[in-house]
N, C-alpha and C positions, 0 to 999 in steps of 0.2 A: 789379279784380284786386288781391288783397294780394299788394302787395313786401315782406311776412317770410318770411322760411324756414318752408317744412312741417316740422315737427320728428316725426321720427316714431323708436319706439320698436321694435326686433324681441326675438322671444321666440322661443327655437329658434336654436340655430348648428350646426346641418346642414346637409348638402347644398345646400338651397336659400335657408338662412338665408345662408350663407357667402357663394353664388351673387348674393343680394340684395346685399350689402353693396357684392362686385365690382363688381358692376352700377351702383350708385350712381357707385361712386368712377370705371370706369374710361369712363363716359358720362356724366359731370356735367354738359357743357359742353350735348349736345342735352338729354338731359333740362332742364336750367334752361330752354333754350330754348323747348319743346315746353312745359313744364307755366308758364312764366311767371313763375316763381319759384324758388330753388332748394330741395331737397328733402334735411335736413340729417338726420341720425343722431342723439337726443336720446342716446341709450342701450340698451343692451343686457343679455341675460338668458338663461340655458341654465343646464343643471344643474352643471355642472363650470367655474370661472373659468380655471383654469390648465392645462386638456386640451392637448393638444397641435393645434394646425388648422392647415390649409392656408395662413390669411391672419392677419396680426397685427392682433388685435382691441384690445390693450391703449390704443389712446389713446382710447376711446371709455370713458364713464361705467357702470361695470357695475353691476348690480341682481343681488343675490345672490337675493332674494324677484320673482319674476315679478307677484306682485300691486300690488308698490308701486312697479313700472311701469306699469301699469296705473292707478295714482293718482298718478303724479307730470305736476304742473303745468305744468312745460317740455316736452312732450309731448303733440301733437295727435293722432298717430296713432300706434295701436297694429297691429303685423304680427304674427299671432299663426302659428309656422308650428312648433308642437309635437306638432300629430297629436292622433289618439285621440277617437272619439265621447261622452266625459266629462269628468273630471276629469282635469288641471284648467283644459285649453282651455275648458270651458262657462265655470266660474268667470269664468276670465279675460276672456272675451270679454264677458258678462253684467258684468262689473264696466266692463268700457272704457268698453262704450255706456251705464251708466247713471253714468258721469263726463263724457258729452258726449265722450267720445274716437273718431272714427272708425278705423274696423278694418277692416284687411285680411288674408285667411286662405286657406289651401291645402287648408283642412282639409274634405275631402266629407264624410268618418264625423260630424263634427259640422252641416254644414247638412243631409246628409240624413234627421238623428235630430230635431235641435233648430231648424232651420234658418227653419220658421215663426216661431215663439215669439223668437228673434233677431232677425229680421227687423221683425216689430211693434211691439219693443224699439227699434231702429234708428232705425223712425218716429217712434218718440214721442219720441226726442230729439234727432231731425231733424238724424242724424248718418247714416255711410255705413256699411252692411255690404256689402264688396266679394269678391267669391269667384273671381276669372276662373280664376285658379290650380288650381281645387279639379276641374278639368274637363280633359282632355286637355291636359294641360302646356303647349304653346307654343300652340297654337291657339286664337284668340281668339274660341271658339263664344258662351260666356257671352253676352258682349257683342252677339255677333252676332245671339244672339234676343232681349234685351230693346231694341235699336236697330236696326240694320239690317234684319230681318224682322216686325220686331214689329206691322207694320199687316197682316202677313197669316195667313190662317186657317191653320195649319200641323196638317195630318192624323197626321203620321209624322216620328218622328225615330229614328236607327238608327248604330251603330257600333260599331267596334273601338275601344274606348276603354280597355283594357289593356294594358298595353307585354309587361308580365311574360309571361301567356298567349299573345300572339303570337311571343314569343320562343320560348318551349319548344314552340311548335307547328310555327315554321318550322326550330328546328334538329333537331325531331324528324325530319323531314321531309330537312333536307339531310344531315345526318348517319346517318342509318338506324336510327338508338339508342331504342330505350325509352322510357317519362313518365319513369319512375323515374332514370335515369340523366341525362337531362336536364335534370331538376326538381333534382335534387343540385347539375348543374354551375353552373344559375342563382343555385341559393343560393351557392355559394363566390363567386359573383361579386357578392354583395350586391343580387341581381334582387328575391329575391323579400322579403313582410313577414315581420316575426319572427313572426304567426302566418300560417304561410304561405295560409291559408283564406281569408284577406280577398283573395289575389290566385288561386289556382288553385279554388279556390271559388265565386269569381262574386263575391263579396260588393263586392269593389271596386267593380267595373264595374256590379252594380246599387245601389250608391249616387251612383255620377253618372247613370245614367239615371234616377234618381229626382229628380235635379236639373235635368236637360233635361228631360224630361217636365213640370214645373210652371212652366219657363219659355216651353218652345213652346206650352202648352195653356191658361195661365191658371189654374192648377189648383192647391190646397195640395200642399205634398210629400208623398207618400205612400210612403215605402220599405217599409213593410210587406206592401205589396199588389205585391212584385214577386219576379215566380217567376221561383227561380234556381239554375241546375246548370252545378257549374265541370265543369273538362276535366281530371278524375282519373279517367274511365273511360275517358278516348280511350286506344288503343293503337295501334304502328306501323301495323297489320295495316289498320286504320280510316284511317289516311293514304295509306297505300297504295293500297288502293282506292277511294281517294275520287281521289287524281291519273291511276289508270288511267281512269275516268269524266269525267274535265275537271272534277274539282273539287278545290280545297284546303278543309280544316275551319277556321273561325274562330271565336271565342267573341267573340257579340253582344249588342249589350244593344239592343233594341227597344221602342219606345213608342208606341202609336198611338191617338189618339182619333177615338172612332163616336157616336153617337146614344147607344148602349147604357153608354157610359163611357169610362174609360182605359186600355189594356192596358200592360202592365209586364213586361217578359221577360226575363231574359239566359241564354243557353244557347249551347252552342257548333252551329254548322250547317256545311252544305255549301254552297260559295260558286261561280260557277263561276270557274276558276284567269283565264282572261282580262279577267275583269272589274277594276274598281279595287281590291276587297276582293280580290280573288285572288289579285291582285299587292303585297299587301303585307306588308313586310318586317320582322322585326325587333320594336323594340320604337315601331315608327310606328303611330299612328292615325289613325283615318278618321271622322269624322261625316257622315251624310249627313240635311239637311234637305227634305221634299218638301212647300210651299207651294201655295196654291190658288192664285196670281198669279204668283211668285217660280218654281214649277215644282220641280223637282228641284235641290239644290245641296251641294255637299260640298266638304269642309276637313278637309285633309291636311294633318300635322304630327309633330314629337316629342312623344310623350307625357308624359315624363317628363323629368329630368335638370336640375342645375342650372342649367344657362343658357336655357333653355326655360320651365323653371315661372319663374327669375326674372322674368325678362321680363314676365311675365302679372302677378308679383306689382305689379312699377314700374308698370305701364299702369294699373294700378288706384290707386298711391298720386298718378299724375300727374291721373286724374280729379280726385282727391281737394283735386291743387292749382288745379287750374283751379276748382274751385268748383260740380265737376257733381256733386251731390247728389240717386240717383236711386232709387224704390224696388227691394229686393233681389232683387227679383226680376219686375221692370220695370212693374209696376204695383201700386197701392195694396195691401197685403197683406192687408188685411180684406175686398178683394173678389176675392182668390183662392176660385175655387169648388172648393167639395168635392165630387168626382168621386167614380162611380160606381166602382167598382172591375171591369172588364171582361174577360174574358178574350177575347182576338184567337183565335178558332178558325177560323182561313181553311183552305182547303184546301192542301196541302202534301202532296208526295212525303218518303217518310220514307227511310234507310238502315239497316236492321236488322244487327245481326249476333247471333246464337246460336252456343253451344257445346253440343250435341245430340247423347246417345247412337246410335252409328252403328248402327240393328239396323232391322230391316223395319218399315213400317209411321210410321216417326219421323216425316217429313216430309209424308206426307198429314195426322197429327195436327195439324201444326204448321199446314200449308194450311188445312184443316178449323179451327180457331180462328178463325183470320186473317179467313177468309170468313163464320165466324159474327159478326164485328164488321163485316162489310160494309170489307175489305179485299182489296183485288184485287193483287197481286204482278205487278209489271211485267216481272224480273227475279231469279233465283235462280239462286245458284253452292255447290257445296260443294268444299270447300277441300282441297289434297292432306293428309293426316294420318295417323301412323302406331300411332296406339293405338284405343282403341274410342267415342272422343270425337273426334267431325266439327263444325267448323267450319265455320259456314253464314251467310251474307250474303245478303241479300231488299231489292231494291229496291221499295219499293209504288207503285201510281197514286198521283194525289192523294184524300187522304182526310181526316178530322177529327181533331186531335191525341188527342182526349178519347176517341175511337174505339182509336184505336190504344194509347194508356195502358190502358185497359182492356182490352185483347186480352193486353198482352206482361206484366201482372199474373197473368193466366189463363195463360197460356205460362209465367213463371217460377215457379208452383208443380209445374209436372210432371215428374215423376220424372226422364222424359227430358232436362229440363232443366240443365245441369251449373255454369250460373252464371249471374247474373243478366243478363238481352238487353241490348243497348246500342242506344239509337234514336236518330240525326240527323237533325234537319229539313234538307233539300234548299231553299234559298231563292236563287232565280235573282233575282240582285240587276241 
């Protein structure tokens, strides 16, 4: 065990940068204890030296250039918590590991994109690329699949792993309000990203299941190969009747490997409301792991937030001091297989909803489709309305998603049609 100081370096004094710093200073005494050594602040780096912050950063050694932290000598590790899938967190991190500087990061957009290629980098200078952070905030999933599950075959991984999206779904929900008014109040509160697409978009959430997916499966990361639709068509209307049904909507990100390959998904579904995903609030997330030994298991936490991501960040730099040097993605990265790219087409009840000119004839058309894709309607309501545009909700059997895509492509070019269908998968968790 080395009794020197971890000397480590952050980049980024936001949120979680600030968060880190806290956490250091106001848990010294267990972390020293815990990691065996103490874990010292070489220097620091953000874009603005004299911004105004929450916490007085001035005795520590400032780096006006984030690169030439990244090369300075007094500095073993580098925390890289600046964001963004490019420049110039690639730079920087690409620069750490080929100075031997172990790195710690929050950042998904960048191990989802580059996160191989980093990784192999890592290996070959037999330093640490550590990410726990870059995954559901306080919860310690990362770790939990490259060590704690990792001897078992794991089929399925699945969650709410957006804080933002489950926010504006559940105060859609308690509030009775609009996306639109919602999604406003989120932003004044600094919920959502400054493009707001990476969070109501899906794009967030299918960049970490792109990252759980190559840690449960053994698999390169593949962010490409994942089909994704945020929740900007959900409307009250769709929450509404999803709680009169015993169901709340959530946006999932799912992953599951077959024979045939990897599926990759995030979309928003119908959850039922008493289940663990029903019952969650806020900007909490849920991961659920399902093991061929291990069974079913799930890890509940804050998503986000300073003191949560910090956390995840320190547990990673206190690896770092204990001397556990592990690959990034829990085993050898040039024996990550490259998977098949699969789409999961299990059968699923779907929730339709149409807006359909109200005149004779509309609704056998619409039946008449549905049935031509070999769609059976469990359930149909047409909604009170006072102009000549009817609003119409179809619960279906269970059927083949690819089926049903194909039907409501045919349904929304016809005349009758007055706006594009909106379709929920139904997933009785």
């Amino acid at each position: 065990m080395d009794s020197n100081p971890l000397k480590v370096g952050i980049i980024g004094l936001g949120t979680v940068g600030l968060g880190v710093i806290d956490f250091l200073k106001k848990n010294k005494s267990t972390i020293t204890q815990k990691a065996g050594r103490e874990i010292k602040i070489s220097g620091i780096s953000a874009k603005t030296k004299n911004k105004k912050r929450e916490l007085d950063v001035s005795k520590f050694k400032w780096f006006s250039d984030p690169l030439a932290l990244s090369n300075d000598e007094d500095t073993d590790v580098v925390v890289e918590l600046i964001g963004g899938e490019d420049e110039p967190a690639k730079s920087l991190i690409e620069n750490s590991l080929l100075n031997r500087k172990h790195v710690v990061t929050a950042n998904k957009a960048l191990i989802a994109h580059h996160g191989h290629y980093l990784a192999l980098l890592a290996e070959e200078q037999q330093v640490s690329l550590n990410f726990e952070a870059a995954v559901a905030g306080g919860i310690p999933i990362v770790k939990t699949l490259k060590e704690s599950l990792c001897g078992n075959q794991i089929s399925r991984i699945y969650g709410v792993i957006n804080g933002t999206c489950n926010y504006i779904l559940t105060q859609m929900e308690n509030d009775e309000q609009e996306y639109s008014k919602i999604f406003k109040e989120a932003q004044d509160l600094g919920f959502v990203e400054k493009d707001p697409s990476l969070d109501v978009g899906g794009i967030d959430s299918a960049h970490k299941i792109s990252i759980l997916a190559s840690l449960a499966f053994g698999s390169r990361i593949n962010f490409d190969n994942v089909s994704t639709t945020g929740i900007e068509s959900i409307d009250l209307i769709d929450i509404n009747n999803a709680n009169a049904m015993g169901y709340r909507i959530k946006l999932l990100g799912l992953a599951s490997k077959s024979e045939s390959g990897v599926s990759q998904e995030v979309e928003p579904c119908l959850v039922p409301k008493e289940s663990l995903f029903g019952k969650l609030e806020g900007g909490t997330n849920i991961v659920m792991v399902e093991g061929n030994f291990v069974g079913h298991t799930h890890y509940i936490g804050p998503g986000a937030g300073a003191g949560p991501t910090a956390s995840s960040v320190v547990s990673d730099l206190i690896d770092i001091a204990r001397g556990n040097i592990m690959p990034p993605f829990g085993q050898k990265t040039n024996q990550l297989n490259v998977s098949l790219h699969a789409v999961e087409d299990l059968f699923s009840s779907f929730y339709l909803r149409f807006l359909l000119t109200d005149k004779p004839g509309t609704l056998a058309k619409l039946a008449g489709i549905l049935g031509k894709h070999d769609i059976s309607i469990n359930r149909m309501r047409q909604l009170y309305h006072k102009d000549e545009n009817a609003p119409v909700l179809i619960v279906t059997h269970p059927t083949k998603k690819a089926l049903l895509i194909s039907a409501m492509e045919e349904i929304s070019k016809l005349e009758i049609c007055k706006n594009r269908p909106v379709h929920i998968k139904i997933v009785d968790l």
